[in-house]
C-alpha positions as CSV (number, residue, x, y, z in Angstrom):
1,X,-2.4,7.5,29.9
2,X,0.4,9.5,31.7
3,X,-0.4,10.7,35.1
4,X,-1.4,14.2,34.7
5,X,-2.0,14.9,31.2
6,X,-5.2,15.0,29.3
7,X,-6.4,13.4,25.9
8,X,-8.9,15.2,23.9
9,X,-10.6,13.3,21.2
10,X,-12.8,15.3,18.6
11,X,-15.2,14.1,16.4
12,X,-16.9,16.3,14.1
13,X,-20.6,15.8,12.3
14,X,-22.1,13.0,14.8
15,X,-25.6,14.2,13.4
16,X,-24.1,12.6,10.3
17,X,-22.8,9.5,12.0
18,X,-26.5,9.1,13.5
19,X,-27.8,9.7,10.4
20,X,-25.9,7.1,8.5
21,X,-26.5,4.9,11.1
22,X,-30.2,5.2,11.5
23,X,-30.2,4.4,7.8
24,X,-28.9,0.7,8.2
25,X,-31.0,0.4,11.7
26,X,-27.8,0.6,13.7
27,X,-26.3,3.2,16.9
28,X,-23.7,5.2,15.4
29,X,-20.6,4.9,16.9
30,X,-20.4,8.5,18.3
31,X,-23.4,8.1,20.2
32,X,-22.1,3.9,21.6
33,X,-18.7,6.1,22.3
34,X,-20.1,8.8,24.4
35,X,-22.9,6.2,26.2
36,X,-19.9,3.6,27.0
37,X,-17.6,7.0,28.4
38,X,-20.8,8.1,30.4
39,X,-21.1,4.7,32.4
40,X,-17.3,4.0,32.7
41,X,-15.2,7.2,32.1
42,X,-11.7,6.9,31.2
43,X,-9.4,8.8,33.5
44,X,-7.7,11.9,31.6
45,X,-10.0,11.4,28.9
46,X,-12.3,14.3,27.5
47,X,-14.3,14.2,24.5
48,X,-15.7,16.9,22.0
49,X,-18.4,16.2,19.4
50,X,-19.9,18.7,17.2
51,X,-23.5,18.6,15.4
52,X,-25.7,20.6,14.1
53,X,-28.1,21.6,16.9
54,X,-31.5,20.8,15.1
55,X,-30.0,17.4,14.7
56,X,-28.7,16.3,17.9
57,X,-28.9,13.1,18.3
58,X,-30.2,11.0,21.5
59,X,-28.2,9.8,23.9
60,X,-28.5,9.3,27.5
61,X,-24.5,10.5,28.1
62,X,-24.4,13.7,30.2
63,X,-22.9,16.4,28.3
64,X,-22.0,19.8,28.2
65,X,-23.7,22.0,25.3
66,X,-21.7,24.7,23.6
67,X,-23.6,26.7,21.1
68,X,-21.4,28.7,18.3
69,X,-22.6,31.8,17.4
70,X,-22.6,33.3,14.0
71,X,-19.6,35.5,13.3
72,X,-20.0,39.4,13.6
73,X,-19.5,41.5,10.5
74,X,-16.1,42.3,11.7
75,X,-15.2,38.2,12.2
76,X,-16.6,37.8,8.6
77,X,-14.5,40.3,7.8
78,X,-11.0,39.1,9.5
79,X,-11.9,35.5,8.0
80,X,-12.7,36.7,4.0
81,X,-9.7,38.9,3.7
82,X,-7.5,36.2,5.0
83,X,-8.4,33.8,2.8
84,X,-9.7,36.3,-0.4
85,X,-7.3,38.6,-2.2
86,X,-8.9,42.2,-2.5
87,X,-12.8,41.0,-1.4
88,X,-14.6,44.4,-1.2
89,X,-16.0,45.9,1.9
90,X,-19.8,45.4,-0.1
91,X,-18.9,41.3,-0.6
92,X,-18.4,41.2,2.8
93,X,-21.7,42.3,3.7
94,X,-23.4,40.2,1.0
95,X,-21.2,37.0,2.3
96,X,-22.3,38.0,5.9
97,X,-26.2,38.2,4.8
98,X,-26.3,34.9,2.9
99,X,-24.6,32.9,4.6
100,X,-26.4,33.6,8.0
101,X,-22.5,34.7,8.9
102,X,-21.8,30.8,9.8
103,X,-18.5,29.4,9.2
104,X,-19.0,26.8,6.9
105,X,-21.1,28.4,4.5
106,X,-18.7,31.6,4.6
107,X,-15.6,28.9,4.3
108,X,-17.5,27.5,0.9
109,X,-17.6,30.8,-0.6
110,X,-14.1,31.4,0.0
111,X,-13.0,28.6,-1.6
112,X,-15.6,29.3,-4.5
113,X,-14.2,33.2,-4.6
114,X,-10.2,31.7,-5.4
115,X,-12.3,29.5,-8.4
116,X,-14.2,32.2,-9.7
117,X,-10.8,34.5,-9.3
118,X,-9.1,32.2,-11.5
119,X,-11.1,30.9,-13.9
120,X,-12.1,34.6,-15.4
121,X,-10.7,34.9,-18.9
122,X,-12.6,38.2,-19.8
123,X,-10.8,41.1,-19.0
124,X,-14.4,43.2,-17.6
125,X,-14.6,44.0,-14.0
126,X,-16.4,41.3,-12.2
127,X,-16.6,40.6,-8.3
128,X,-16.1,36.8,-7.1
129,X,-19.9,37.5,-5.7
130,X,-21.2,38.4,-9.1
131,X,-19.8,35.5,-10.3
132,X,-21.2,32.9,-7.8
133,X,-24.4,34.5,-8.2
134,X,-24.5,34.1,-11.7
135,X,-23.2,30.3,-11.3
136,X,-25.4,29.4,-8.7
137,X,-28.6,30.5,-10.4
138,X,-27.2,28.9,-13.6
139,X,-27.2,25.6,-11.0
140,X,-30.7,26.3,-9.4
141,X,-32.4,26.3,-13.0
């Protein structure tokens, strides 16, 4: 490493990782990874994991916990109109409510709003909401 700069290394889902592991009675990497860094640290060298937190896994490596919050109704907001033409002020409030306002589940209904957007033939007014609704109780049948 060069004198003075940093390395961040991020690794995303390590619940997963543990999970899988667990599976085939092995230690996920992730958790080998952050153990090894706890006994011999690497100069320069920081590390960021992300989990769910009613799945963290065990480890003995000292860490430092970071909780996310769910987004406010006005982050909800900011993050469906970027990413959803003319979402309603109403579908807003329904995304917020269903998806606990966390930003995966609000991500996945984005992507399913631009699906829903474009895969209407009729020509009656329907939100991308009404739509998912419909679908996913078509799904949970």
């Amino acid at each position: 490493m060069i004198k003075g700069r940093e390395l961040v290394l991020f690794i995303d889902a390590i619940d997963n990782a543990d999970f899988a592991a667990s599976q085939r009675s092995e230690v996920s990497f992730p958790i080998k990874l952050l153990e090894l860094l706890d006994s011999d640290p690497i100069p320069g060298l920081k590390v960021v994991v992300s989990c769910r937190t009613e799945r963290k896994p065990a480890t003995y490596a000292q860490y430092h916990e970071l909780i996310l919050r769910p987004f406010s109704i006005n982050e909800t907001s900011a993050f469906l109109r970027s990413r959803i033409k003319k979402v309603s002020q109403v579908e807003i409030n329904v995304a917020h409510a269903r998806s606990g306002a966390t930003r995966e589940y609000l991500l996945i209904l984005s992507k399913m709003a631009g699906v829903f957007l474009m895969s209407r033939r009729s020509t009656r007014k329907s939100s991308w909401m009404s739509s998912f609704r419909r679908e996913y109780q078509m799904q949970s049948l």
